[in-house]
N, C-alpha and C positions, 0 to 999 in steps of 0.2 A: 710899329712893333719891331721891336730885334729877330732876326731868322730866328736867331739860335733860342729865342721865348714861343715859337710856333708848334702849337701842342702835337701833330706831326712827327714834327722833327724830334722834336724832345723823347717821343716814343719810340724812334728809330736810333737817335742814339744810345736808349738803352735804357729811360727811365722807365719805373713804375708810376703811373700816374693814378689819381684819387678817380677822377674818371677816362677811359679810351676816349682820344681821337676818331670819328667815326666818317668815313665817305663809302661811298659806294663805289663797284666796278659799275660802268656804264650808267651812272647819274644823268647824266644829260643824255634824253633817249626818248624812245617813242610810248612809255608811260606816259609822260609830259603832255597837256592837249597848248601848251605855249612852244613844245620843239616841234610839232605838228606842223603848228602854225609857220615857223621859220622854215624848216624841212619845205613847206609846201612854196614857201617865197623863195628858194633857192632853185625849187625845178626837180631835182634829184640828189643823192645823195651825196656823188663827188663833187658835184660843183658846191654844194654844202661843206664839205670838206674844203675845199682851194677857196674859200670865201671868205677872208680872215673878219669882216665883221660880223658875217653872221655868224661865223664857227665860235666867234666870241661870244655873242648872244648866246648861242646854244649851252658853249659853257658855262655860264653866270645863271643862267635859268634856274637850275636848282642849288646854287651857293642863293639866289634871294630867295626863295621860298622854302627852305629848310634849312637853311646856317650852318651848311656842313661844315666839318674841318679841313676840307681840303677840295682842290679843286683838278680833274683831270682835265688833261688837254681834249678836244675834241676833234679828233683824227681817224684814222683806219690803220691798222698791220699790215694793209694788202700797198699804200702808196707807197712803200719803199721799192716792190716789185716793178709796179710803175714807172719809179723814178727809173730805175738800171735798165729800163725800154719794153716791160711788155704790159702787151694790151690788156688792160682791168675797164671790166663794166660790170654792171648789176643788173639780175635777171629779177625781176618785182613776184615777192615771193616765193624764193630759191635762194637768192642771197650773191653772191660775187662770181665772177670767171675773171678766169684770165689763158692768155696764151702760154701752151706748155713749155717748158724745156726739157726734154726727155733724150738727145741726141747733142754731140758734142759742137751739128748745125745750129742747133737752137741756142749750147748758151754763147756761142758766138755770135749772135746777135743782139747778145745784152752788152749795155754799156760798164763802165768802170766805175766804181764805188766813188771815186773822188768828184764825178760828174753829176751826181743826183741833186746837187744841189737849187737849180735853175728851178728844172720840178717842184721840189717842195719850199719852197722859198717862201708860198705863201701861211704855208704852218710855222713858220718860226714869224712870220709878222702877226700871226695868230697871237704866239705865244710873249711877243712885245708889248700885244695892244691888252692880254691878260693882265703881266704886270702894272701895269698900272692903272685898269680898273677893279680888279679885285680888293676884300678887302685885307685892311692890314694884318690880320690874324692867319688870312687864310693864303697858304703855300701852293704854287702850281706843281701838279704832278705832270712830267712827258713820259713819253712812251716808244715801245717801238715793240713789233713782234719780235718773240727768239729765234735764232736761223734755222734752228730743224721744224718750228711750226711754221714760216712763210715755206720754206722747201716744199712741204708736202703741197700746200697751193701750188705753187709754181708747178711742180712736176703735174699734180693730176689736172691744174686748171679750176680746179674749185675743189670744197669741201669736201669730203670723203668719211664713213663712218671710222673704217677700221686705218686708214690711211695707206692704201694697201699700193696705190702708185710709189709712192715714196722708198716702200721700205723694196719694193720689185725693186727699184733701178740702184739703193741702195747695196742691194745683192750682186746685182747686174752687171754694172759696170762703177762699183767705188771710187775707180778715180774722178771720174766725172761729177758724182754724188757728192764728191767732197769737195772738187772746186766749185761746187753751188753753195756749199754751205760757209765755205772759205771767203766766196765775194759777198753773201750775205751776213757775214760775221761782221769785215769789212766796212761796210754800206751803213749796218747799224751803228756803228762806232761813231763813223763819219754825221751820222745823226744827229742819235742823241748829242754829240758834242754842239751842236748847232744849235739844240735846242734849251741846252745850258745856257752856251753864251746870250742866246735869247731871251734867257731869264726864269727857264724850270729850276727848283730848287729841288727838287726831287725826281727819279726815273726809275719806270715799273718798265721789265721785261716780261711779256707773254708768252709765256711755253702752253698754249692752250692743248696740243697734241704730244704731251710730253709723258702721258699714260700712257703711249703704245708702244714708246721704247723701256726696253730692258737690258738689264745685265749690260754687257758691253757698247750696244749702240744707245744706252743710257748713257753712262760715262764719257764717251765721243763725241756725241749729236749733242745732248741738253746743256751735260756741265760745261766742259771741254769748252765751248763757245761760251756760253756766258761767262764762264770765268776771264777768259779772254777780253770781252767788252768790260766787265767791271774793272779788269785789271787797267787796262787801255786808259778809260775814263777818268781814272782813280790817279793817275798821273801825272792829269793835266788840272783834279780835280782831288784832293786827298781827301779831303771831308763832305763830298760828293752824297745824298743817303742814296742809296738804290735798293728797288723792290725785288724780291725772283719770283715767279709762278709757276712752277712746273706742274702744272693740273694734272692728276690723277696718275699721280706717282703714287706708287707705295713708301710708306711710310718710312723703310728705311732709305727710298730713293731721295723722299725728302731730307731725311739729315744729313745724305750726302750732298746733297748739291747747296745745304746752307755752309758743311765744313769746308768745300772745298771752290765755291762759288765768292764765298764771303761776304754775299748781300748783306744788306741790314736789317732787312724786312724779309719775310716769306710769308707768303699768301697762301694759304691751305686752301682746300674743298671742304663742301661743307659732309664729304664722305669722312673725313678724318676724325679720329675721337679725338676728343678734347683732352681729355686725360691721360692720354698718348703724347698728345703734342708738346700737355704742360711739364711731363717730365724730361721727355728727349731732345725737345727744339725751342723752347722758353727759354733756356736755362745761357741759351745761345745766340738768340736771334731774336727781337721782335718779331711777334708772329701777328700777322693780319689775318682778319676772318673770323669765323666759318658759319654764320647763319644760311639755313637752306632756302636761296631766295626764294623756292615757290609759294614761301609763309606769306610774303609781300602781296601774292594773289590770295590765298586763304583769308589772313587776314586772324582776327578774332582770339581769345584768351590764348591759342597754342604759338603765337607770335609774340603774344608776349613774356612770355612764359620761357620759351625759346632762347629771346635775345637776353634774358637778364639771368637763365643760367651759363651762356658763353661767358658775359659782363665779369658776373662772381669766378668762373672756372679758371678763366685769365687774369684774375686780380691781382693773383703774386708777381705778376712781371710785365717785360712793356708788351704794350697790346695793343692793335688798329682796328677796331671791330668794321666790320665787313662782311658781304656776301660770300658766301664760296664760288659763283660763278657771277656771272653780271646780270642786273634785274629785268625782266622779262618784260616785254612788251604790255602784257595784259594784268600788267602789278595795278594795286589802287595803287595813288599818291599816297592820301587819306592812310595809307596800311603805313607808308614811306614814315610819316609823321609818327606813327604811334612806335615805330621801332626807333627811332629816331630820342622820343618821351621817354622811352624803356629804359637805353641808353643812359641818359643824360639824369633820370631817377635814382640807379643804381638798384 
């Protein structure tokens, strides 16, 4: 099949189609009792990650058992941190650390953006050994975190509710704040570029922490940079599609960062009305999204009910139906499939 016939794509440059293109955020995941199964043959999670056949397996696991329309890479946000030199592991049942930079000492001992490459080397043979097992329908998605949500890692070391490391040192000492955000703008550029030539045909930016900026360090931290990498990309790449996700923006935050970002996609929450969206951000962007994944645990008539009034509400224009967030560990499959039917019923 031709890229440019890839129902994907077709929806991100702008088509209405009779029915949405449908993947999930975090499809390949520990719902799965077959990513279990790999997860547990790899040992832990990063070496899962730097494993390019298994990372491949993991990938392909739910493109064969549900036929999605697209398939993401199977990676992390946090190995770009890695790659520029600090220490990332996983606390089992708590979720990532890493080594801080909070002192103009610390980020002195990170490396330069043009260097990360050794490190992840093995996620773009990842994404080699994709292409060409995948099937012909189905387009690879890469990825990379956005710099103001790896920053707040970096700075607190791990996850954090309100992000309150981040936005301290962002107060504190700004010039330093920015040349974090500066080498991690950088770093993803130099990325995602690698992961093109590798062979994604498409690339989602994650602003998972992109609700806790406002007003100006909205405009600075979220857009500001991503516009930068789109811009960057789009270079070397004119007809490149790219995703934005600035989760848990307010809604006019969202139509700023699709006017002035100029992804081609934006992924909403599933907090967002639908009939917000289809007036203000439809009209401009394919919009991806916004089923409330915990349905996928629930399960039962309000899942379906759910996904086939998203289905109809986005009918007028291009559409990627989706999660608002990524699917939870404790989701049936079984649920996976009936939303899946919903979809594809109309």
């Amino acid at each position: 099949m031709k890229t440019e016939d890839k129902l994907l794509l077709r929806a991100l440059r702008g088509e209405t189609l009779p029915v949405p293109p449908i993947w999930m955020m975090r499809q390949a995941g520990r719902y799965l009792p077959e990513y279990k199964a790999t997860r547990a043959q790899a040992g832990d999670f990063l070496s899962l990650c730097y494993n390019p056949d298994l990372a491949t397996e993991v990938t392909l696991q739910p493109i064969r058992r549900f036929g999605f329309d697209a398939a993401i890479l199977f990676a992390d946000i946090l190995l770009v941190p890695q790659a520029l030199g600090a220490d990332l592991w996983f606390v089992t049942g708590e979720g990532p650390r890493l080594s801080t930079v909070t002192t103009p000492a610390d980020f002195a001992k990170l490396g330069s953006a043009k260097d990360i490459h050794e490190t992840l080397s093995p996620i773009y043979q990842t994404i080699r050994n994709l292409r060409e097992s995948l099937p012909a329908d189905v387009p690879l998605i890469g990825f990379a975190g956005s710099p103001w949500t790896v920053a707040t890692y970096m700075i607190a070391g791990q996850g954090t509710p309100d992000q309150g490391p981040a936005h301290a040192l962002m107060k504190e000492n700004t010039a330093l704040f920015e040349k974090l955000i500066d080498l991690i703008t950088e770093a993803t550029i130099q990325y995602l570029s690698k992961q093109v030539e590798a062979g994604a045909e498409v690339v989602k930016l994650f602003d998972s922490w992109a609700g806790s900026l406002d007003g100006l360090s909205y405009a600075k931290y979220c857009i500001r940079p991503t516009a930068k990498i789109v811009s960057r990309l789009r270079e070397r790449w004119p007809d490149l599609a790219i995703i934005g996700f600035p989760r848990g923006a307010a809604p006019d935050g969202y139509a700023a960062y699709a006017k002035h970002t100029e992804v081609d996609g934006l992924a909403i929450g599933g907090e967002m009305d639908a009939a917000w969206a289809v007036e203000n951000l439809q009209p401009f962007v394919c919009v991806q999204g916004n089923l409330d994944q915990t349905l996928l645990v629930e399960g039962g008539p309000r899942l379906v009910s759910e996904t086939k009034r998203i289905v109809k509400a986005f009918s007028g224009g291009p559409h990627i139906f989706n999660l608002g967030h990524g699917i939870t560990p404790d989701a049936d499959p079984d649920n996976v499939k009936r939303m899946i039917d919903a979809v594809r019923e109309g």
